[in-house]
N, C-alpha and C positions, 0 to 999 in steps of 0.2 A: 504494500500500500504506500503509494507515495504520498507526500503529505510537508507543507510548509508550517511552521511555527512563529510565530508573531504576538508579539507584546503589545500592550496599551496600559501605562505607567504598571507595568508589573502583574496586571490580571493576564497568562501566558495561556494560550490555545491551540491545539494540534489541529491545522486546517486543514480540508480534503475536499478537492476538487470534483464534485459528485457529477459535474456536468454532462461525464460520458458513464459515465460508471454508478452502481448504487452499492450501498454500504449494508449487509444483510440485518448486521447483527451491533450496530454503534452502540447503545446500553455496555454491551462484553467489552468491547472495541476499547470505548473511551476510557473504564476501569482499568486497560492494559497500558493502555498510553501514558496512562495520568502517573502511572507510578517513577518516582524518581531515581531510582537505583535500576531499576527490570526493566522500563520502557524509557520512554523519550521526557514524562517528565513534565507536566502542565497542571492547568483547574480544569481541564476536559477539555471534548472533542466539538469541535463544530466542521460541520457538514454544506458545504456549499452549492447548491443545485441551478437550474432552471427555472422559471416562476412562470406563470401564464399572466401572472398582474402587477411583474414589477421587471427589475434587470435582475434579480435573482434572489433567493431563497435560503435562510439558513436557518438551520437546526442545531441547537446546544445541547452538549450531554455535561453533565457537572463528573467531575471526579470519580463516583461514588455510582456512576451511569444513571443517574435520574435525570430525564429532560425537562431543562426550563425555557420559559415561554420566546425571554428576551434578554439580550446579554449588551447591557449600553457602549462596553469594550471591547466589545466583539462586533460588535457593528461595525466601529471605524476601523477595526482591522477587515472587515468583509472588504469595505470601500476598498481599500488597499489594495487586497486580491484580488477583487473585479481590474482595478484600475494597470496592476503590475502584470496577473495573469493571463487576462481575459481579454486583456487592448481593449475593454471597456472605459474610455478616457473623455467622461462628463464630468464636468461643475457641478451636475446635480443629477444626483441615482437617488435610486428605489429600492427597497430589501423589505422582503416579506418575510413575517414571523410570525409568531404562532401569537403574540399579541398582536396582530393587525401588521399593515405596511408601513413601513417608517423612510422617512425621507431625510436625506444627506447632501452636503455640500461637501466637497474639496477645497480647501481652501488653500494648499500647497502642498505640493511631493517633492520626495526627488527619490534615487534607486532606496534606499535605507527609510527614511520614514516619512510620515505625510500629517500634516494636520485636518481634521475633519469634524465639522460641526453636523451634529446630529439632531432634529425636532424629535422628540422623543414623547410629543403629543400634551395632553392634558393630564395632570396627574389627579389623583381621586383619596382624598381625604377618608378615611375608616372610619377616624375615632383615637382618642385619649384611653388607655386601656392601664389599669394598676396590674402588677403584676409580683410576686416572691417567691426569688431564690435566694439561696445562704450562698454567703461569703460575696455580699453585692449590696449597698450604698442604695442604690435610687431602686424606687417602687414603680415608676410610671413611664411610659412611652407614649409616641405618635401613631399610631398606623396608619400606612401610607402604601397604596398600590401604584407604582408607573408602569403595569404593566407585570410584572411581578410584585408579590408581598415583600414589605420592607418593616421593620420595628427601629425607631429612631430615639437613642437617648441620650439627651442634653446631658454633660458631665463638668465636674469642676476640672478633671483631667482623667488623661484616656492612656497616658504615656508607660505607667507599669499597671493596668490593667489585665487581666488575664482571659483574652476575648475570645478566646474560643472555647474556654471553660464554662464561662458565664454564657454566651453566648446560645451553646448549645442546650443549656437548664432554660433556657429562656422560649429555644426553640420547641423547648417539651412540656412547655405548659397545654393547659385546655385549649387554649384560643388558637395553637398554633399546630398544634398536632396532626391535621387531618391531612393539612396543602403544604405545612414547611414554612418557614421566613426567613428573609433575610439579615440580619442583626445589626444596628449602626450603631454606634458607639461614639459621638464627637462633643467636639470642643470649642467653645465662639472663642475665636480669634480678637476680631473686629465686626464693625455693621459689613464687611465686605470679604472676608475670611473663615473658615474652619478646619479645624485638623479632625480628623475622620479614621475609625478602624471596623474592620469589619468582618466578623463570621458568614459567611455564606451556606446556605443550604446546600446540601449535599459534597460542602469542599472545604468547609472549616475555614477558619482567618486565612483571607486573601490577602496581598500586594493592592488590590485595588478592586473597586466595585464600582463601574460606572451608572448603571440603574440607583445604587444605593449613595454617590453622592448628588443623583438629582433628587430624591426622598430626601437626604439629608438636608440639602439645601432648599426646597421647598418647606419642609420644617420650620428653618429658620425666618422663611420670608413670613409664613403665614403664624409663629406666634411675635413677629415683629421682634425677632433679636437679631436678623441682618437685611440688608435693603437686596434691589433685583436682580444682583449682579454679585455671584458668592465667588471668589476662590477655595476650592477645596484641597488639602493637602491628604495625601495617600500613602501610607507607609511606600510605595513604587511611584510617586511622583503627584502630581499638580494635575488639575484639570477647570477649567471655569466652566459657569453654569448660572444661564440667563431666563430670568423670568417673565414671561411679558406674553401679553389679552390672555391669560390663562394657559401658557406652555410653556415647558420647559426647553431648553435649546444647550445639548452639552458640546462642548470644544474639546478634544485634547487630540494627543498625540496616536497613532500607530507607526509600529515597528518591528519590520521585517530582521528574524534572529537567523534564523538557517534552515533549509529544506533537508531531505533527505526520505529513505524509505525505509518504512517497518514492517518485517515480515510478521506475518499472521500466524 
């Protein structure tokens, strides 16, 4: 199976070109890839196809082989492969997901990496939800869906935090046991900054969640602790993220690490 690999501040992906080919068994697939010592090494597998209602189509397997709907860092790396593999070279594409279609600009490439601003649509308000685990400080979070479920908690500091301990007790309360959640974990900066950590569903503390810092920073705008325009800091790097008539709008980086192939 051949298969390129690609970062976006640290959230890393094993991509596969499904355009000519299909992948029988991704669930098995991406639990082999994902491991670091035995395979190549990622948060899971994404799947890149053919669409009938966009420039293409991708499918995310997390670590753990459970597929999720929408990967915000894995979009801008899709742009990338359309844009590097595909000789698909628009200002503005299309990628369908199993949350709806989502549209993208290009905003700069070159062979190594690209900037890509992602509409990542409206996001959708839960609910304030209490919540108790041992050995964890705060009772209360946001919930927040962009497409996928996110749990967002305002902290006085996130830095020796133990977030995938906590993270995962959180994910196994009542409220979240049936569909899984995302876990956020941040810190206000400024009215225009936060630092962000993140347990993810099915892949434990990532490098980065870009779904989870547009949650995060929606969070922020809507209990008025930062204005429309957040910078997010990610254990794997920065990304900004713009609010406006009710959408969110993420920036950051993708980047191409090395291809190569893995036998089955």
């Amino acid at each position: 199976m051949k298969f390129i690999k690609y970062q976006a501040c640290g959230n890393d992906y094993v991509y596969v070109d499904c355009f000519d080919r299909n992948i029988e068994n991704p669930s098995e697939i991406s639990i082999e890839v994902s491991k670091y010592h035995f395979g190549i090494g990622s948060d899971g597998l994404i799947l890149v196809s053919p669409s009938k209602v966009a420039d293409a189509k991708m499918r995310i397997f997390n670590a753990d082989g459970s597929e999720a709907k929408i990967c915000g860092n894995g979009l801008r790396c899709v742009a990338k492969f359309l844009f590097d593999e595909k000789n698909i070279k628009k200002e503005f594409l299309s990628i369908e997901t199993l949350a709806g279609v989502k549209h993208l600009k290009m905003i700069s490439t070159s062979e190594k990496e690209s900037q890509v601003q992602v509409d990542m649509g409206k996001p959708e308000y839960l609910g304030m939800l209490n919540f108790s685990v041992s050995d964890f400080l705060y009772t209360r979070g946001t919930y927040i869906s962009v497409g996928n479920p996110h749990f967002v908690i305002v902290c006085d500091s996130i830095s020796n935090l133990k977030v995938e301990h906590i993270g995962s007790k959180i994910q196994n309360i009542d409220e979240f046991k049936k569909e899984g959640v995302n876990v956020e974990f941040i810190k206000i900066v400024s009215r225009s900054e936060i630092d962000m950590r993140v347990c993810e569903r099915g892949s434990g503390e990532t490098l980065s969640c870009g779904s989870g810092a547009c949650a995060s920073a929606f969070c922020t705008v809507r209990e008025n602790l930062c204005d429309n325009h957040v910078k997010v800091n990610l254990l794997g790097g920065s990304m900004s993220i713009d609010y406006e008539d009710g959408k969110i709008y993420m920036t950051g980086s993708a980047t191409k690490v090395f291809s190569g192939e893995f036998f089955l």
